[in-house]
C-alpha positions as CSV (number, residue, x, y, z in Angstrom):
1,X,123.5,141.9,-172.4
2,X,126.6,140.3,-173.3
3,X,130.2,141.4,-172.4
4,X,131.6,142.5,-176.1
5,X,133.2,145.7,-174.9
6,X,136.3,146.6,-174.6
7,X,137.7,147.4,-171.2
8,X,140.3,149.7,-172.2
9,X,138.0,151.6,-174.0
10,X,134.7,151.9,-172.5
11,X,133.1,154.9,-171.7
12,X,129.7,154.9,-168.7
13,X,127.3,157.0,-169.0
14,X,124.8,157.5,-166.5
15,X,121.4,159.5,-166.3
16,X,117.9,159.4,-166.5
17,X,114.2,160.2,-165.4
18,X,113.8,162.9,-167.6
19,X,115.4,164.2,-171.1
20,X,117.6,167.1,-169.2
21,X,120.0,164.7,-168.0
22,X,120.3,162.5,-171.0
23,X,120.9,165.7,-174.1
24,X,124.0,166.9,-172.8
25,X,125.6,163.5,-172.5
26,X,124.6,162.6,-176.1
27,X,126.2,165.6,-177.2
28,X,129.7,164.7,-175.6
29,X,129.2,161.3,-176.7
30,X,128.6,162.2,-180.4
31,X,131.8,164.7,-179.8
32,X,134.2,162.1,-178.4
33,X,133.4,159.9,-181.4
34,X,134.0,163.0,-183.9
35,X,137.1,164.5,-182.5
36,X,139.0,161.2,-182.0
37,X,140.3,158.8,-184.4
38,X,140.0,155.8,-181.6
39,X,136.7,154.4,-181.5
40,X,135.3,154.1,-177.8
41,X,132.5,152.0,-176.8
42,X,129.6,153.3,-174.5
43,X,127.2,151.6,-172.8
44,X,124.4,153.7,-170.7
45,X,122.7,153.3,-167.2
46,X,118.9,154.3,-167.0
47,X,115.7,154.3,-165.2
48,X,113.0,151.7,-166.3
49,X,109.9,154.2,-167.4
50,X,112.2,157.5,-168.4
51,X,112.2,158.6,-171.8
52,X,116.1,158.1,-172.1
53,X,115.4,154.8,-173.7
54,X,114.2,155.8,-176.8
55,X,116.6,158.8,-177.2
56,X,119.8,156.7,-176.4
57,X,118.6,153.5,-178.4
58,X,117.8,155.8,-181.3
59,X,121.6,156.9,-180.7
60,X,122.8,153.7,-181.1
61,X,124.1,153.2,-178.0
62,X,123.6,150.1,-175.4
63,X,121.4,151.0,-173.0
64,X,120.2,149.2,-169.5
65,X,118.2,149.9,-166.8
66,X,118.5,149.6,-163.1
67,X,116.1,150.2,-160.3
68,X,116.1,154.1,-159.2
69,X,116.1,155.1,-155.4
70,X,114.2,158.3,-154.7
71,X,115.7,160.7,-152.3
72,X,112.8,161.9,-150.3
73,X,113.1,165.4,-148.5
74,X,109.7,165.3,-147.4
75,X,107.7,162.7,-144.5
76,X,106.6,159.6,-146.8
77,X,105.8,155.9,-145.4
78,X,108.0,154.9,-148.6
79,X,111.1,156.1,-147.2
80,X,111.0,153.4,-144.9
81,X,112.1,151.4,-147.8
82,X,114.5,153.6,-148.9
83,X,117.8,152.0,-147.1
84,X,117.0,148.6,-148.3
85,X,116.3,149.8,-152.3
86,X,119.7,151.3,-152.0
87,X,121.6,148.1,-151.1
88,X,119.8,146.4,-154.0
89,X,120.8,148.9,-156.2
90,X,124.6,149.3,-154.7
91,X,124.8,145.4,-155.8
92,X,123.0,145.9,-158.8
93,X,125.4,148.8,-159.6
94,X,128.4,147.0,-158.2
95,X,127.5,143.8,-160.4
96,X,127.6,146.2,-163.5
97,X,131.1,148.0,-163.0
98,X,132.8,144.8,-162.1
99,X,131.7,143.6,-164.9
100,X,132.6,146.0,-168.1
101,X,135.1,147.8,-165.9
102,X,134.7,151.1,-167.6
103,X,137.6,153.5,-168.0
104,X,135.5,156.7,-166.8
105,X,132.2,157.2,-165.7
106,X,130.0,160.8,-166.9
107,X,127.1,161.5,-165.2
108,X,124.6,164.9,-166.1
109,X,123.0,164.2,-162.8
110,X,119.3,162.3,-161.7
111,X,119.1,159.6,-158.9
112,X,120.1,156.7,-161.0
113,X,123.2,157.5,-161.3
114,X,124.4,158.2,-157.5
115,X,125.2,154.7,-156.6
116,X,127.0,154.5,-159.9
117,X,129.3,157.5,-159.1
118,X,129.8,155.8,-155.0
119,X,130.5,152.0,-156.3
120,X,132.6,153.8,-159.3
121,X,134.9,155.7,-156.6
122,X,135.0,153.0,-154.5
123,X,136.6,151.0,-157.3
124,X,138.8,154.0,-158.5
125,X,137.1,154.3,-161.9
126,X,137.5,158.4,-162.8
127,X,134.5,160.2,-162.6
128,X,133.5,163.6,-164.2
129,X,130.2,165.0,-163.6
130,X,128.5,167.7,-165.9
131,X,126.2,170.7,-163.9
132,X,123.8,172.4,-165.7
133,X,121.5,173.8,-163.6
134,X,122.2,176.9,-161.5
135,X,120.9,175.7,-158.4
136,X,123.3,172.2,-157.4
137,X,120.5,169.5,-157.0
138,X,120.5,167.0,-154.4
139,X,122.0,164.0,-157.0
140,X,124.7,165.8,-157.7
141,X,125.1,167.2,-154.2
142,X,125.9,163.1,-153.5
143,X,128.3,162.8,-156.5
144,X,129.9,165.7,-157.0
145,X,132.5,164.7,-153.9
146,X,133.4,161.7,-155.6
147,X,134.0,162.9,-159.1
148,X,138.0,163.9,-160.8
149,X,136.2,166.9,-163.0
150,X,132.5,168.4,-162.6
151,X,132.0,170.8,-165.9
152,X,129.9,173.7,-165.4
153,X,128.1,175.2,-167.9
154,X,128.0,178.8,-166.3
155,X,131.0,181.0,-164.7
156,X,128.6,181.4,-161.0
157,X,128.6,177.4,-160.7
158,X,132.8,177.5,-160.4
159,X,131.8,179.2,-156.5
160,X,129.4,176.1,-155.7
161,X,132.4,173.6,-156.3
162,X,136.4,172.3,-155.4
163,X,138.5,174.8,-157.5
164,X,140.8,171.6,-158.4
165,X,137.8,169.9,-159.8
166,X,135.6,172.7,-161.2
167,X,136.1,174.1,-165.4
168,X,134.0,176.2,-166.8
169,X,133.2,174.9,-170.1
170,X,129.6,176.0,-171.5
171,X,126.7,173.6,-172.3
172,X,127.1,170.6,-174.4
173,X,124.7,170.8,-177.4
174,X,124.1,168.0,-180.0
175,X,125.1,169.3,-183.1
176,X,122.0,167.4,-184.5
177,X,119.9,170.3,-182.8
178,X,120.9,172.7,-185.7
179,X,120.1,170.1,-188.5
180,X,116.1,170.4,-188.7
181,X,114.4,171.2,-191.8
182,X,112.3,173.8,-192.2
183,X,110.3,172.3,-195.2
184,X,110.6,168.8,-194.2
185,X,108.9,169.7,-190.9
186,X,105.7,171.2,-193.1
187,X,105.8,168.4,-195.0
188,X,106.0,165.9,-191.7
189,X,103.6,167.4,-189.5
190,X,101.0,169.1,-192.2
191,X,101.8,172.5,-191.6
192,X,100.1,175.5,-193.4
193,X,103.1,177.6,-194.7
194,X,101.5,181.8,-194.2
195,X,100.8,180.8,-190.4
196,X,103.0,181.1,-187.9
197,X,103.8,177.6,-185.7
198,X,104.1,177.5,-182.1
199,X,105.9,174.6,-180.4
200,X,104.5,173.3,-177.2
201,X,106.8,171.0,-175.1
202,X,106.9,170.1,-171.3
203,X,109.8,168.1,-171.2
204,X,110.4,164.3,-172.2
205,X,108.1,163.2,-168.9
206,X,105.4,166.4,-170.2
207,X,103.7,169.0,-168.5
208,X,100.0,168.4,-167.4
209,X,100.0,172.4,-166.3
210,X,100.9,173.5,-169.7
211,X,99.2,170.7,-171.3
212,X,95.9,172.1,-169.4
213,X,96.2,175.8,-170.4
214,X,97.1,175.1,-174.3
215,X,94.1,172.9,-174.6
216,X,91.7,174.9,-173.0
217,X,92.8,177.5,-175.6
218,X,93.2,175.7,-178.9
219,X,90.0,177.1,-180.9
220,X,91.6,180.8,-180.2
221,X,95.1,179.7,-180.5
222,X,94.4,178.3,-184.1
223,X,92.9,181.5,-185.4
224,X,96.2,182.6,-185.7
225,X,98.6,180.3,-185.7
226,X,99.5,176.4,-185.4
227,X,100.3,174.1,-183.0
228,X,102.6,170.8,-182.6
229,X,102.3,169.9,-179.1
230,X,104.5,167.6,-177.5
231,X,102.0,166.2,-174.5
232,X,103.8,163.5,-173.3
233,X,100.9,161.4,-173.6
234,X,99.1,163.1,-170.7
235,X,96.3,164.6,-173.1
236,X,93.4,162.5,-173.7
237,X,93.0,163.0,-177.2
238,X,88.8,162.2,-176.8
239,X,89.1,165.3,-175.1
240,X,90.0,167.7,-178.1
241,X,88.0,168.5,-181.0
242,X,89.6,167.8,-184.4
243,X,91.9,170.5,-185.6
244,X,93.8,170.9,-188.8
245,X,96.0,173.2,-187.3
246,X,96.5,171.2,-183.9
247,X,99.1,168.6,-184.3
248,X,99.3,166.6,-180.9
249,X,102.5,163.8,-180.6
250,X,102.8,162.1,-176.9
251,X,106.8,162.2,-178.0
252,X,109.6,163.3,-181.0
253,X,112.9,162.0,-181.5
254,X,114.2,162.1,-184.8
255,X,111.4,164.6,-185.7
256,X,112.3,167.1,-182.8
257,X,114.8,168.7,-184.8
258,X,112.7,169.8,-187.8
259,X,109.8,170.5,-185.0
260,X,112.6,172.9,-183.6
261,X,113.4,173.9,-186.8
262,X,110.1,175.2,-188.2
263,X,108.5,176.6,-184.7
264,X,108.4,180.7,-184.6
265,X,107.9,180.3,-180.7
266,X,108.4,177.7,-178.3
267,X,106.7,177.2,-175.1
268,X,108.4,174.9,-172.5
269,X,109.6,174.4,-169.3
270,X,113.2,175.8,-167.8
271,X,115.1,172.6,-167.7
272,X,118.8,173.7,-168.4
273,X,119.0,171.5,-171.2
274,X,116.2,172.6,-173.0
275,X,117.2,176.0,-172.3
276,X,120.8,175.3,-174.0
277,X,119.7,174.1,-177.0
278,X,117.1,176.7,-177.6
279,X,120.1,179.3,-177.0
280,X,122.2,177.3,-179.7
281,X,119.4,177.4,-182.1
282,X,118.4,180.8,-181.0
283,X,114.8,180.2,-181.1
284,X,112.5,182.8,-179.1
285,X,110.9,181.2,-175.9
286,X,108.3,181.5,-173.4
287,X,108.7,179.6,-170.6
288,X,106.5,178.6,-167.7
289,X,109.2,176.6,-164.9
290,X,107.3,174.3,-162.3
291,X,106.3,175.9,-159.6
292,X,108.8,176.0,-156.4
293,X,111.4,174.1,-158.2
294,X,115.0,174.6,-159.1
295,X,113.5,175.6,-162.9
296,X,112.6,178.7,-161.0
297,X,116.1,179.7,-160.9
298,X,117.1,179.1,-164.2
299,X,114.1,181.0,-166.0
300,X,115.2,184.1,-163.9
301,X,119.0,183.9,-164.8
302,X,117.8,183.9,-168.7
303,X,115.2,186.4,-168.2
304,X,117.6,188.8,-166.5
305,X,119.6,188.7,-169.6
306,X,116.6,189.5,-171.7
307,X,116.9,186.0,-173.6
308,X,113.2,184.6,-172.8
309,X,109.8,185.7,-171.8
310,X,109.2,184.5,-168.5
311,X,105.5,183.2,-167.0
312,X,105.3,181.7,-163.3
313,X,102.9,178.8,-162.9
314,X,101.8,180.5,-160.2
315,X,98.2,182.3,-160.9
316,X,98.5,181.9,-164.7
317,X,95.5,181.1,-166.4
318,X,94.5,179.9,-170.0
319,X,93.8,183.8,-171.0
320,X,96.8,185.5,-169.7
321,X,98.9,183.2,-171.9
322,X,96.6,183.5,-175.0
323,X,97.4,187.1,-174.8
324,X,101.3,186.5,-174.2
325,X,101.1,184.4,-177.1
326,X,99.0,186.8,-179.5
327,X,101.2,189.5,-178.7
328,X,104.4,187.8,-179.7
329,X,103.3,186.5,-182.7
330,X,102.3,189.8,-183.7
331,X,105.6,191.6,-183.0
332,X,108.1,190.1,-184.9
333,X,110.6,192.4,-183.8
334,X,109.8,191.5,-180.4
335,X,110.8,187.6,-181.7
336,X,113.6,189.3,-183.2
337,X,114.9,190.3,-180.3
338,X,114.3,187.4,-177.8
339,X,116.3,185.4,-180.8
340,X,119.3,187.7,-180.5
341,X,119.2,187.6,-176.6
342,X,119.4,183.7,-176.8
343,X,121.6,183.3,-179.2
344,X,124.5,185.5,-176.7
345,X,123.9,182.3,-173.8
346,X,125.2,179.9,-176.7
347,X,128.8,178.3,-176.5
348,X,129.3,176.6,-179.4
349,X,132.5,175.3,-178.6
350,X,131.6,173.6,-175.2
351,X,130.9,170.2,-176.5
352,X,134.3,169.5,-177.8
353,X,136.0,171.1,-174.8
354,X,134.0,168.5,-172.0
355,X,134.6,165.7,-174.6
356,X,138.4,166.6,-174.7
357,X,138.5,166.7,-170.7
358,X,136.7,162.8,-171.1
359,X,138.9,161.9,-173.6
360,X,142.0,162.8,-171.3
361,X,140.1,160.9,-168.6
362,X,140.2,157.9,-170.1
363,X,143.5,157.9,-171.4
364,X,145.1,158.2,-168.4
C-alpha cells in the first residue's frame, strides 16, 4: 500500500473478526466526513478472514490486514504460541504507525486491535475507544487503560470506566441503516407482496444454531410467510429443497438495508451492534444470544425494557421457535409494540456527538 496520506490528517481505525466491531466505526467515520468541512483520510486495520473487508472496501476506505492474536482463557496447546504471535504482530503493528503516523486511533473493540491501541500509546498517538456491549470484554479490558476517551453507548457502562475518560454518548448508527427500500427489496430478492417477510441473520461470521433450527423448519415457515436468510455460508444449499419463498444469501452489503427495510421480523443474535441499529430502525426482533456469552447480557438488558422477544439457545428446538414465530406474525399489535419498545433504545444523535469528540482528538 503506498504512503499517499496525509499525516496531519489521518484517522486509524481498528476492528475486526466480526461485523459488531466494524458498524459503529463506519458510522463515526461517515459522520466525521459529513459534519466537517476538512476532509480526513482513514485507513483501516483488520483480520485476514473477517467480514470487515467487504463492508469497509464497499465504504471506500483503505483497508489492511494483520495477523490476529487470540487471547485464550481456557487450557489450549496453541497458547504456547501465543507470546511469540504477539511480538510478530507488536512489529507488524509498530511497522504500520511509524509509518502513516495517524493523528488518533478509534477502536470498537476485537483482538486485532490491542497491539494497535499499546504500540499507539507507546508512541503518544490519542486513542479513543467505543464500548458497546454491557459486559466490558477482554479486548477492551487491554485497551481501555491506554485510551484519552472510551464512548459508552449506555449510562451503566460510565461505572465500569475512569470518570476522566468515560462520556456517555449513545450508539453510533450509519445513517445508511434507515435508507432501505421497501419496494426495491421485493423487487431484489423476489418477494411475494400479501406475505409477511422474516429476516434471518446470525451475524457477519453466521450462526450454525440458528442456521440449523430455520432449516429444519422452512416447509412450515413458508406457509405463512417468507424468508431471506443470511447463512453466512454455513448452509449447504444441496441440503434444502427449492423454495420460492426461501431466499438464502451466504452475505449482504449494499442489499442489507432494503433487506432491513422490507423484513416484518428479524431473527438474530444479540451483538450490540446489531441491536443498535435494529433500535434505530425500530424493527421488532427475536433474538436467540450464544449460549454463555457476553450476548447473554445484552438480550436481557433489552428484554427488560420490553424492546425484543428473547429465546435462550439453551433447550430451544426447531418447534418452539416455529410457534414464537407464528404467533408474532399473527399479532400485529404484538409487532406493534416490540417496534415502539425499540425505537425508545435509539439515540439518534450519538453518531455526530462521538465523531465531534474524534474530531477534537485530532485537532489537538
Amino acid at each position: 500500500m503506498k504512503n499517499n496520506f496525509r499525516k496531519d490528517k489521518l484517522c486509524l481505525l481498528t476492528g475486526g473478526g466480526t461485523g459488531g466491531s466494524v458498524t459503529p466505526l463506519l458510522a463515526i467515520t461517515e459522520a466525521i466526513k459529513r459534519t466537517n468541512s476538512e476532509s480526513v483520510d482513514f485507513l483501516w486495520i483488520g483480520t485476514k478472514r473477517g467480514p470487515e473487508r467487504k463492508l469497509v472496501v464497499d465504504a471506500k476506505i483503505p483497508f489492511k490486514s494483520i495477523i490476529t492474536v487470540k487471547w485464550r482463557r481456557y487450557f489450549s496447546w496453541k497458547s504456547f504460541f501465543t507470546p511469540f504471535l504477539l511480538l510478530i504482530v507488536l512489529f507488524q503493528s509498530a511497522i504500520i504507525i511509524l509509518k502513516y503516523r495517524p493523528r488518533v486511533i478509534l477502536s470498537a473493540g476485537s483482538f486485532v486491535s490491542v497491539p494497535l491501541i499499546w504500540v499507539g500509546w507507546c508512541l503518544r498517538i490519542p486513542i479513543m475507544v467505543y464500548q458497546q456491549d454491557l459486559q466490558v470484554g477482554l479486548a477492551n479490558r487491554l485497551m481501555t487503560p491506554m485510551a484519552k476517551k472510551i464512548a459508552v453507548i449506555w449510562p451503566e457502562l460510565l461505572t465500569k470506566f475512569s470518570s476522566r475518560k468515560a462520556i456517555y454518548t449513545g450508539a453510533a448508527v450509519r445513517l445508511e441503516i434507515k435508507r432501505g427500500n421497501q419496494e426495491k427489496a421485493r423487487q431484489l430478492f423476489n418477494l411475494e407482496t400479501d406475505l409477511p417477510t422474516l429476516l434471518v441473520m446470525g451475524g457477519g461470521t453466521g450462526a450454525r444454531r440458528i442456521n440449523q433450527l430455520i432449516v429444519e423448519i422452512i416447509p412450515q415457515l413458508t406457509q405463512f410467510c417468507q424468508i431471506i436468510h443470511l447463512t453466512g455460508g454455513k448452509v449447504d444449499p444441496s441440503s434444502i429443497k427449492e423454495n420460492s419463498r426461501y431466499h438464502p444469501y451466504n452475505f449482504l452489503v449494499k442489499e442489507m438495508t432494503d433487506a432491513l427495510a422490507v423484513a416484518d421480523l428479524v431473527i438474530c443474535r444479540a451483538g450490540m451492534g446489531t441491536l443498535t441499529e435494529l433500535s434505530a430502525l425500530g424493527k421488532p426482533a427475536l433474538i436467540i444470544p450464544i449460549a454463555d456469552n457476553h450476548q447473554e447480557i445484552n438480550a436481557r438488558y433489552f428484554a427488560r425494557q420490553q424492546a425484543v422477544i428473547y429465546l435462550s439457545e439453551k433447550g430451544l428446538n426447531n418447534q418452539m421457535l416455529l410457534e414464537k414465530i407464528k404467533y408474532l406474525l399473527s399479532h400485529s399489535e404484538k409487532l406493534d409494540k416490540l417496534s415502539k419498545q425499540i425505537k425508545q433504545l435509539d439515540h439518534p444523535e450519538a453518531t455526530d456527538k462521538i465523531a465531534h469528540l474524534a474530531w477534537e482528538m485530532m485537532s489537538k
